[in-house]
N, C-alpha and C positions, 0 to 999 in steps of 0.2 A: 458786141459785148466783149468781146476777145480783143478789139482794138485800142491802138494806146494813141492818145492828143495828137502825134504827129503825124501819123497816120491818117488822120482823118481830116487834118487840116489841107489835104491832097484834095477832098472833094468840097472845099470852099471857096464858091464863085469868088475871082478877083486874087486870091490866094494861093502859088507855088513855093513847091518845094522840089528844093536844086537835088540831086543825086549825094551831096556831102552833106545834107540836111537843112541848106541855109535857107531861113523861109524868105519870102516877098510879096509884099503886094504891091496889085497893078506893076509889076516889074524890077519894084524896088524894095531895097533890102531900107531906107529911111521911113521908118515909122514906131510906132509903141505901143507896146502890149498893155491894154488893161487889163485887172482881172474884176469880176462884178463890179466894172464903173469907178472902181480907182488905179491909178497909176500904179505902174508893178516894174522897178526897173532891173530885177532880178531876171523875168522874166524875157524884158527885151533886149536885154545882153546876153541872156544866154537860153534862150526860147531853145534852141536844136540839141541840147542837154538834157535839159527839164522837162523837156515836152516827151521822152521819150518813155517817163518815170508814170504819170496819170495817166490812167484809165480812163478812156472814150466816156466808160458809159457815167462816170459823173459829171459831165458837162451839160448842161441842158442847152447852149446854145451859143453859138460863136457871129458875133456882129463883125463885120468890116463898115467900117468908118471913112468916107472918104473925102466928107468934107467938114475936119474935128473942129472949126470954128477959128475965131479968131487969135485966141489963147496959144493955141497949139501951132497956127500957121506963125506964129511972132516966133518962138521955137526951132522954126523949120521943120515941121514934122507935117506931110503931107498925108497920113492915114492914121487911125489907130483900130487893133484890133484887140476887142473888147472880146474876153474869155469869161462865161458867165457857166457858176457850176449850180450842181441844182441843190434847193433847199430842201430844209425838213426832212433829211433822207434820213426811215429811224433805219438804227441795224446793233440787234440785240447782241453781235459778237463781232468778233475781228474780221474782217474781211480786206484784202489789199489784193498786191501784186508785185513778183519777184522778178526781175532781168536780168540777163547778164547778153552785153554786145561784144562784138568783137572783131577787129579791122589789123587786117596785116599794113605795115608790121606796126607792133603794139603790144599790149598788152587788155586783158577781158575786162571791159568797164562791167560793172553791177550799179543798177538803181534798185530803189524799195521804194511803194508807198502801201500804205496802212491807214483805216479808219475803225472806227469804233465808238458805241453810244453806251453808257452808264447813266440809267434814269431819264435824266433832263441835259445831261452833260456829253455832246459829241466831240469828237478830235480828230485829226488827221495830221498825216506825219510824210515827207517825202524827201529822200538822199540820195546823193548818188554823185559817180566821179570815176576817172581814170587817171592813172599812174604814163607819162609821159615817159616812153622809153627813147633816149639816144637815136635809136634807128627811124627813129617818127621825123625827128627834126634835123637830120644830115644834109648838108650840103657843100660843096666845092668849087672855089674857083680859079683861073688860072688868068694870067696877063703873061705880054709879051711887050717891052719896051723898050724903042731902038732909036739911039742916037746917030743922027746922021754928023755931026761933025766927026766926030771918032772913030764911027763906026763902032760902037760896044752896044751892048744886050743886057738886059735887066729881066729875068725871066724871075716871078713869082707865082706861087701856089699855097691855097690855104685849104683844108678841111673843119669843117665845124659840125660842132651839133650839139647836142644840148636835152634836158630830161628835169623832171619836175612834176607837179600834179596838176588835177581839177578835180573842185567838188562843189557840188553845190545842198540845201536843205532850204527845208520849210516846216512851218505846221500851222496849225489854225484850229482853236479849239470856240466851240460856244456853251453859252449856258443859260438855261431856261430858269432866271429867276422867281418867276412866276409868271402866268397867263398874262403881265402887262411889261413885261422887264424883261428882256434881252441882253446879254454882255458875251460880247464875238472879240476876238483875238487872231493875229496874224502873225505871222514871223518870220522870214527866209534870208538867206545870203547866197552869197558865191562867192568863190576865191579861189585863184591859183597861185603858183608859185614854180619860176622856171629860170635854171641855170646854164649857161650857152660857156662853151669853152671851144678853142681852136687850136688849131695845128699849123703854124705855116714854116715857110721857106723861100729864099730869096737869093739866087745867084747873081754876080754879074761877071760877065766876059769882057774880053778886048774883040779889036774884028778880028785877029787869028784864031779864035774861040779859046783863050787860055783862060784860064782864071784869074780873076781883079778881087773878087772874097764874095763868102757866103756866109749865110747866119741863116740859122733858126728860131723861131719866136715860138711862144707857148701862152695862151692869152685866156685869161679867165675872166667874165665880165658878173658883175656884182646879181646878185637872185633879182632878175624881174616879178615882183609882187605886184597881184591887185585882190583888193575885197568889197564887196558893197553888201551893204545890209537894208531891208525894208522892213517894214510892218504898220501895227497900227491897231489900238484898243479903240471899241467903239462899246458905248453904252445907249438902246432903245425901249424909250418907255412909248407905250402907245396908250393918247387918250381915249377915254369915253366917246369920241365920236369917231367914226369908220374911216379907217384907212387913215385917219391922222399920226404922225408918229414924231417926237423930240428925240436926234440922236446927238451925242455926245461923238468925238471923235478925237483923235490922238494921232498923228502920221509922223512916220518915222522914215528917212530914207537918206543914207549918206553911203561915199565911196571914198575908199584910201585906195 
């Protein structure tokens, strides 16, 4: 009860999770996340985010998929795991869950998710994201480059790093238009946004080691942006005979 989705995807056969949070099945990180039976590519880009935000106990049941059929092998997708959360859950008030994680060095990511039911009408809501500090993305290199005709030396060094965000959100509301009439709603994204700048420097010598010139470079590279958005309106009317149901559907899923 106290468990959150990632957490718990630790004890599903076929299913690991790396120590940096990257999931796999059967060993690989190629596969896609459904959520109840439809495609969710919010979630299979950024599963070790999102997963960290839901609560265990609204999942009723996690399917691994290992052989998704023909559709999906044309794709290249060797698995998909199927996230199915439970229905009909009434809850006459607010009930969710607050995070806040935290990985040197960095800065304290927070997620939120929330739900709640009004009459016939329930909703759910879930955010969350970290602030990309410079010290996250450091790094240095160095070269050493020697001409033997001459004998001269080319010695460069650059430092870089870079800083930016991540966030991602959802929600999903339903509504009980009557005992025959259904209308469920989805919604989610993710996006970052990350800017890299560097540092470098470039000597060159003769073989007495004097100086031949030196320069400095100062290098800004343009905001790495991505965003993808999913969702999808569905409308179920169920007839007079059992278990029969006509749904409408609506899918939505693009990446810039």
């Amino acid at each position: 009860k106290t468990s959150q989705l990632d957490e718990m995807l630790k004890r599903v056969p076929l299913v690991s999770v790396d120590p940096d949070g990257t999931i796999k099945v059967k060993g690989s990180s190629d596969f896609k996340i459904y959520k109840n039976g439809r495609p969710n590519n919010s979630f299979t880009r950024n599963a070790k985010d999102i997963f960290k935000s839901i609560p265990a106990s609204m999942i009723k049941k996690i399917e691994v998929i290992t052989d998704p059929g023909a559709c999906e092998d044309a794709e290249g997708t060797s698995a998909i795991l199927n996230i199915v959360t439970i229905e009909n859950t009434v809850v006459k008030s607010v009930m969710g869950s607050v995070g806040l994680s935290y990985r040197t060095p960095g800065y304290p990511a927070p997620n939120l998710w929330l739900t709640s039911q009004i009459n016939k009408v329930a909703f759910s809501i879930y955010a969350g994201g970290h602030v990309l500090a410079g010290k996250e993305n450091r790094g240095r290199s160095e070269s050493l480059t020697h001409y033997e005709d001459s004998g001269n030396e080319m010695k460069s060094s650059d430092n870089s790093d870079g800083n930016g965000y991540i966030s991602f959100f959802g929600t999903e509301h339903s509504s009980e238009l009557d005992s025959l009439n259904l209308f469920t709603a989805e919604f989610g994204g993710y996006i970052y946004d990350i800017r890299n700048r560097s540092h470098g420097q470039t000597v060159m010598t003769d073989a007495e080691g004097r100086l031949i010139y030196s320069y400095n470079s100062v290098t800004h590279t343009s905001p790495n942006r991505y965003f993808d958005l999913n969702g999808g309106f569905n409308y179920q009317h169920s007839t007079r005979r059992k278990g029969e149901n006509l749904i409408f559907s609506y899918r939505l899923s693009t990446t810039d």
